[in-house]
C-alpha positions in Angstrom: 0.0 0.0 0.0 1.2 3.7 -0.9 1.3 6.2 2.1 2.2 8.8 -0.4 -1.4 9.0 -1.9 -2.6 12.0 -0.2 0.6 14.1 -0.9 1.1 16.2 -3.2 4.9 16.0 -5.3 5.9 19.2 -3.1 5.2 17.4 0.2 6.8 14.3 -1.0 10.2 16.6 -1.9 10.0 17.5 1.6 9.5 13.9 3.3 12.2 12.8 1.4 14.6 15.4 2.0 13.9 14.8 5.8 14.8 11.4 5.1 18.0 12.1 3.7 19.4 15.0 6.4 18.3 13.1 8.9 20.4 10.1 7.8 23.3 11.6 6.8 23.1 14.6 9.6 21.0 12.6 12.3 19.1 15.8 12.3 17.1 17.7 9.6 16.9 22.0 10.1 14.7 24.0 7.9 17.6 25.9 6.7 19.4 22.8 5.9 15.9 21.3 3.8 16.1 24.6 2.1 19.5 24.4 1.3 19.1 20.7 0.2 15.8 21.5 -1.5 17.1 25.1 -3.0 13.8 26.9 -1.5 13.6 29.9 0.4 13.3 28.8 4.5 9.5 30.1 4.7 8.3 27.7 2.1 10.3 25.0 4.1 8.4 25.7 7.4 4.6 25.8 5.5 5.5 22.3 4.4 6.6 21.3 7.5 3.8 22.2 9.2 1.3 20.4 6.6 3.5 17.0 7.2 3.2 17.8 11.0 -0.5 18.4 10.7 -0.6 14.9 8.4 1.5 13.1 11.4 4.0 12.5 9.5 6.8 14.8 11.3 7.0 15.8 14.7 8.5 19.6 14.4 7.9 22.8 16.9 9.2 26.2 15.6 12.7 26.7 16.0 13.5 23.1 16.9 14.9 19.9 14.7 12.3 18.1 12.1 11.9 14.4 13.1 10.0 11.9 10.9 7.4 9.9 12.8 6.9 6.5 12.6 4.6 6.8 9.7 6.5 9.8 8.2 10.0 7.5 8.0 7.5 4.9 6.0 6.3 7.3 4.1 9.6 8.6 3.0 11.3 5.3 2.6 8.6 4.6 0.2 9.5 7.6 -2.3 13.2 7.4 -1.4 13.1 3.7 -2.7 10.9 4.5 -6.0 13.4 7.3 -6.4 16.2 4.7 -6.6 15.1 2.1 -8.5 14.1 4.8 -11.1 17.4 5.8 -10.9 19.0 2.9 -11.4 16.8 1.7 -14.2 17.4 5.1 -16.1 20.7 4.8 -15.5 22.1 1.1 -16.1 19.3 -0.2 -18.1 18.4 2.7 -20.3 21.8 4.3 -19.9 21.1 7.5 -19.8 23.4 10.0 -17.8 23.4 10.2 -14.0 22.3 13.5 -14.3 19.0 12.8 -16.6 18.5 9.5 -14.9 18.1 11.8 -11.6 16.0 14.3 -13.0 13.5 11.6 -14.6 13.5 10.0 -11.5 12.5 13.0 -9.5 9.6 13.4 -12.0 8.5 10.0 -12.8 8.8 9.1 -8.8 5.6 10.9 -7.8 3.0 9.0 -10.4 3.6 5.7 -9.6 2.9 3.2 -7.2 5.1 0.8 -5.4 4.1 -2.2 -7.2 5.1 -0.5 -10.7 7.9 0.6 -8.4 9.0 -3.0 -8.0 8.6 -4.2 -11.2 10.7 -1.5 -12.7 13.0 -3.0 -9.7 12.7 -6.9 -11.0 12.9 -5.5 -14.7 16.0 -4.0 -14.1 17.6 -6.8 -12.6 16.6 -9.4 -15.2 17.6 -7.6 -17.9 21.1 -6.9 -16.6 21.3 -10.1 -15.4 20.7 -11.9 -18.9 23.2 -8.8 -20.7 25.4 -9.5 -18.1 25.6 -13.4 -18.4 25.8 -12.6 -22.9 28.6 -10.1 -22.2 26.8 -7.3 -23.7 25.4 -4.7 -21.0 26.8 -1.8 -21.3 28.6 -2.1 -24.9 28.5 -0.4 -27.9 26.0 -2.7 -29.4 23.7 -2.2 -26.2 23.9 1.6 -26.5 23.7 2.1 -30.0 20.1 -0.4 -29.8 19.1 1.8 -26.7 19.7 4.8 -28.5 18.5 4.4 -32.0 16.3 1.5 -31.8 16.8 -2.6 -32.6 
C-alpha cells in the first residue's frame, strides 16, 4: 500500500529530503531542507507544518524536524521509487546520471510501489541476462538503446 497517496509532489520533496538529512546529519533544520531543496526557509516551514498536521513529522518552531513513525515509512517509500528509477534510467536505459536523476524526481511521484517493483525486478533481469551474454553496457547495447533494434 502507498502512504504517499494523499501528498502532493511538493510534500513528498519535503518527506524525502527529511529522510535524507536526517540520515546523513542525524538531524534535519529548515535551513538545511532549504539548502538541500534550494527553497527559500519560509516555504520550508509551510510544508513542514502540513506534514506535521498529516502526522508525519514531529516539528515545533525553532527546533529539529523528526519523521514519525509513519513519516519514516512514508519517505522510505519515495526514497526507494526514487532509486530504482534511478538505477533503471541509468544502467538499463543508460542515460546520464544527471538525466536519470531528474526523470527520476519526476516520474517518482505518479507511480505506485508495485510499478515501483517491477521496474525494480525489470532491471535486474535484464542486466542479469546482458550480463551473463557479455553485452550490457557495450557499444552494441547503446547504440540499440539509443537508435532502436
Amino acid at each position: 500500500m502507498d502512504n504517499c497517496k494523499s501528498l502532493s509532489h511538493s510534500l513528498e520533496d519535503y518527506l524525502e529530503a527529511i529522510l535524507i538529512l536526517e540520515t546523513k546529519n542525524r538531524v534535519a533544520r529548515v535551513r538545511d531542507i532549504a539548502a538541500h531543496l534550494d527553497v527559500q526557509m519560509p516555504s520550508v516551514t509551510g510544508a513542514v507544518k502540513s506534514l506535521r498536521d498529516k502526522g508525519l513529522v514531529d516539528y515545533e518552531k525553532n527546533s529539529f524536524i523528526c519523521l514519525t513513525e509513519e513519516g519514516k515509512k512514508t519517505a522510505e517509500e519515495i526514497f526507494n521509487k526514487h532509486s530504482v528509477l534511478v538505477e533503471f534510467l541509468e544502467n538499463v536505459l543508460l542515460l546520464s546520471h544527471e538525466k536519470a536523476v531528474a526523470q527520476a524526481c519526476n516520474i517518482e511521484h505518479v507511480i505506485d510501489s508495485e510499478t515501483a517493483t517491477r521496474f525494480s525486478n525489470c532491471s535486474a533481469y535484464i542486466k542479469q541476462k546482458l550480463e551473463s551474454k557479455g553485452v550490457l553496457k557495450t557499444d552494441d547495447w547503446r547504440k540499440n538503446i539509443e537508435k532502436g533494434l
